[in-house]
N, C-alpha and C positions, 0 to 999 in steps of 0.2 A: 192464259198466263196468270201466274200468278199475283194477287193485290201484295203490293209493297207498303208495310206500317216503318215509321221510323219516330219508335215512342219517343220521349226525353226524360224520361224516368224508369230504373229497373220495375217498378210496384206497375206500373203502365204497359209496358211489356209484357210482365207476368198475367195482368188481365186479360190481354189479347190472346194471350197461350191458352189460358183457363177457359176462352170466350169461344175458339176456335179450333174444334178438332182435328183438323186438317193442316194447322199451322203448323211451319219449320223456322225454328229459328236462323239468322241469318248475322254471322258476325264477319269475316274478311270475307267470306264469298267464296273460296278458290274451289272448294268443295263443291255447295252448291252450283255452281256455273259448269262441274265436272258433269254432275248427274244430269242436271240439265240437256246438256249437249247429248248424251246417250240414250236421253227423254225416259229417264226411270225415275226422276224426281213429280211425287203427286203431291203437293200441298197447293190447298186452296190463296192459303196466306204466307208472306213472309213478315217474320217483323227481327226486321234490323237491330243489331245493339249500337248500331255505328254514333247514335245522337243521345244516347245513357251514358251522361256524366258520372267520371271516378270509376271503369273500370279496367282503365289501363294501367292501374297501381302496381308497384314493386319495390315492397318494404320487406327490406334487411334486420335481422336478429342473428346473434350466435346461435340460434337455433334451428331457425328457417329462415327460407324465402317464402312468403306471402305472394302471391303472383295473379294480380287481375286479368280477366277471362281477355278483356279484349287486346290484351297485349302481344305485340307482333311477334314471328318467331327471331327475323332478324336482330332486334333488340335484343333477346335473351343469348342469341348465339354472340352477342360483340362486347354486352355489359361485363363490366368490370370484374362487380359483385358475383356477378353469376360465374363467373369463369374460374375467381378465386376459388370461391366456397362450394359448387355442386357445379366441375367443368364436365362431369357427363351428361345434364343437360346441353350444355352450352354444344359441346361435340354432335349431340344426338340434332338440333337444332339447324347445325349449320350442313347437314347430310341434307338436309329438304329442297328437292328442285331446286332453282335458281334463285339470285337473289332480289329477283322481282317475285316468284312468288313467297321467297321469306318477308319480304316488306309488306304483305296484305296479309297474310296467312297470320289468323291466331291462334296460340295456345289449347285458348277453351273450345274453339271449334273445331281445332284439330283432334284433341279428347273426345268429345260429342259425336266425331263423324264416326269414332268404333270402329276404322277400318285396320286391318289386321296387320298392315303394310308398313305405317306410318311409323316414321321414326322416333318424335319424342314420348310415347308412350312408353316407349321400350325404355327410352334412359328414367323416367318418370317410375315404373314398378320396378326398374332393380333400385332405384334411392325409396321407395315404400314412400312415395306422396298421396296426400290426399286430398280428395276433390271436396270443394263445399259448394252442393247444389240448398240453390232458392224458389220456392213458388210461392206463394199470395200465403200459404199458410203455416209457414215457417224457412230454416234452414236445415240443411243434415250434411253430415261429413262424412263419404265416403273414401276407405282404402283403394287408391287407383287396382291395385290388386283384385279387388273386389267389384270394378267399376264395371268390365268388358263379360256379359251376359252371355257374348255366342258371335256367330259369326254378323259381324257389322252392326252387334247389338251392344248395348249400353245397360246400365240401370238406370237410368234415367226418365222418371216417368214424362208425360206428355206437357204437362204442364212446366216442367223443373227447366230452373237453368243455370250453368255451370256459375256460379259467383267469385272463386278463387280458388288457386290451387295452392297447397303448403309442400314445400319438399325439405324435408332434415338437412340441415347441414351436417353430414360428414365430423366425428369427430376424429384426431388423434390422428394417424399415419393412414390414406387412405390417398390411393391410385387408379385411375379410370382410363377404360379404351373404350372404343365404339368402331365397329367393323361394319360395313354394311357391303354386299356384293350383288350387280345386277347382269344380266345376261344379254339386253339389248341397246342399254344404253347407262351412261352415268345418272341421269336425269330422269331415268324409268324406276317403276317400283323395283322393289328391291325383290330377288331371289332368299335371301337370308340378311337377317341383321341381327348384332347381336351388341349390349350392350355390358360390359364389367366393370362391375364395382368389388376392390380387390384391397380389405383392410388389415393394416397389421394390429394385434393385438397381446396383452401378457399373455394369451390362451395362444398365443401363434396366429394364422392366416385364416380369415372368413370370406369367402366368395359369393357373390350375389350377380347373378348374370342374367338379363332381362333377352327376351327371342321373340321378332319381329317376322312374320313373313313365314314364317317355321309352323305355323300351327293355323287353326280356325280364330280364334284369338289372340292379343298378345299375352306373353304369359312368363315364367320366370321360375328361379330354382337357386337356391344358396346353400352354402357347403361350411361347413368348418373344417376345414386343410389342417390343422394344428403344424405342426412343423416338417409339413411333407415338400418334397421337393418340387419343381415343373412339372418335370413326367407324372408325376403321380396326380399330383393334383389335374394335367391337361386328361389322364385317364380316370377322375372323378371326373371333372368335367362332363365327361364325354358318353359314361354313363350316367348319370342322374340324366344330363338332355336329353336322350334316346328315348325315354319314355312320355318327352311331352314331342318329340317330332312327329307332325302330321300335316305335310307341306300339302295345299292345294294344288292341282297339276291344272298348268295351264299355256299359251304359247310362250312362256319365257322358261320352262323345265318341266320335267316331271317330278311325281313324290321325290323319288329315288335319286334323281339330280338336285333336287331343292335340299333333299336334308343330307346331301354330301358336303353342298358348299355350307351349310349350319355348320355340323363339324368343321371342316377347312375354318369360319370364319368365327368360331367360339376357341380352336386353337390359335389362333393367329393376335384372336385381340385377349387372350388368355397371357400369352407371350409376351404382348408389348404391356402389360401393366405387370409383372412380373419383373422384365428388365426394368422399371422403371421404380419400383421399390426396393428393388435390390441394393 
């Protein structure tokens, strides 16, 4: 079994990671406890961020949210500020299993785990947030865009860890859906999910739609519609995705059933932010 550290400082942490090549960080658990049970998780060490004061911040600007790693997803799916100002998180959020594990489940380990399934990543690269990782020898700020390496990989080197996430607030006229469709259960990963951020503009319509479950990674594609109508735009849509569809087949569908319901579930939340800026 693995040695459980529970620092009380980020800088203390950080040296554990640095100290221990083996070690995985360990912030709500839900993840780790996943791999566990399937006995594919190897670290020698865990160390907790559960006893690192100040990192469940969530500071408000007209510009962003600032969002600390150990912050639950329940919170972000129910705050206020969050729903006002960037509700395709808050949507993509409250898609997560149940609400027992949204009340454990954080943010920054949900980023971290890399898995390709997971929903708020998806709402997270269509609003273009970005991660700011920490180790003992500075910060950096990475584009969540730029974050997801490969299949359940990260940039994230060994030492780093995730210290805040920043997502744009949304300027001007700006509508959001979140579709997510599963084949075995509501509560199971997800067959396709898909995430639209759908703005009006003097230039006409800009499209930004984030795809979950659809590829080896999560991953994303944005459009300038100028003043084309549904159809047209649901048939940009539908080509521009096409070329990042590349579902893994597995007991919940195959390719060719997984990037059916992608279309189905990119038209569908294509639609409802449409009617709703209308």
């Amino acid at each position: 079994m693995p040695e459980l550290h529970r620092p009380t400082s980020l800088a203390a942490a950080l040296e554990l990671l640095a100290e221990r090549e083996d070690a995985v960080v360990y912030g709500g658990g839900t993840a780790i406890q996943i791999l566990s049970k399937q006995g594919v998780l190897f670290a020698s060490d865990l160390v907790s961020l559960g006893a690192v004061p100040g990192l469940d911040f969530l500071e408000v600007s007209d510009e962003a949210l600032r969002i600390g790693p150990m912050v639950r997803l329940r919170r972000l799916e129910r705050d206020a500020e969050v729903c006002r100002r960037v509700p395709l998180l808050a949507l993509a959020c409250r898609e997560v299993a149940n609400p027992r594990v949204r009340n454990t489940a954080t943010i920054g380990g949900n980023l971290a785990h890399g898995d390709y399934r997971l929903d708020p990543p998806v709402a997270l690269i269509a609003l273009d947030a970005t991660v700011e990782a920490s180790t003992g020898r500075g910060r950096r700020r990475v584009p969540v865009r730029e974050f997801f390496a490969g299949f359940e990989q990260t940039v994230l080197a060994h030492d780093e860890v995730i210290s805040a996430i920043e997502v744009p607030c949304p300027r001007g006229s700006v509508v959001a859906a979140y579709e997510k469709l599963s084949s075995l259960a509501a509560n199971d990963w997800p067959c396709a999910s898909v995430a639209v951020s759908l703005e009006e503009g003097a230039g006409g319509r800009r499209l930004t739609v984030g795809l979950g479950a659809l590829a080896p990674t999560t991953t994303y594609f944005a459009l300038d519609l100028g003043d084309a109508d549904l159809e047209t735009a649901t048939a940009r849509a539908l080509g521009a995705a096409e070329e990042l569809l590349d579902p893994l087949p597995d007991v919940r569908g195959s390719v060719a059933y997984k990037a059916e319901l992608g279309r189905v579930a990119i038209t569908d939340a294509l639609a409802r932010a449409w009617e709703e800026l209308a």
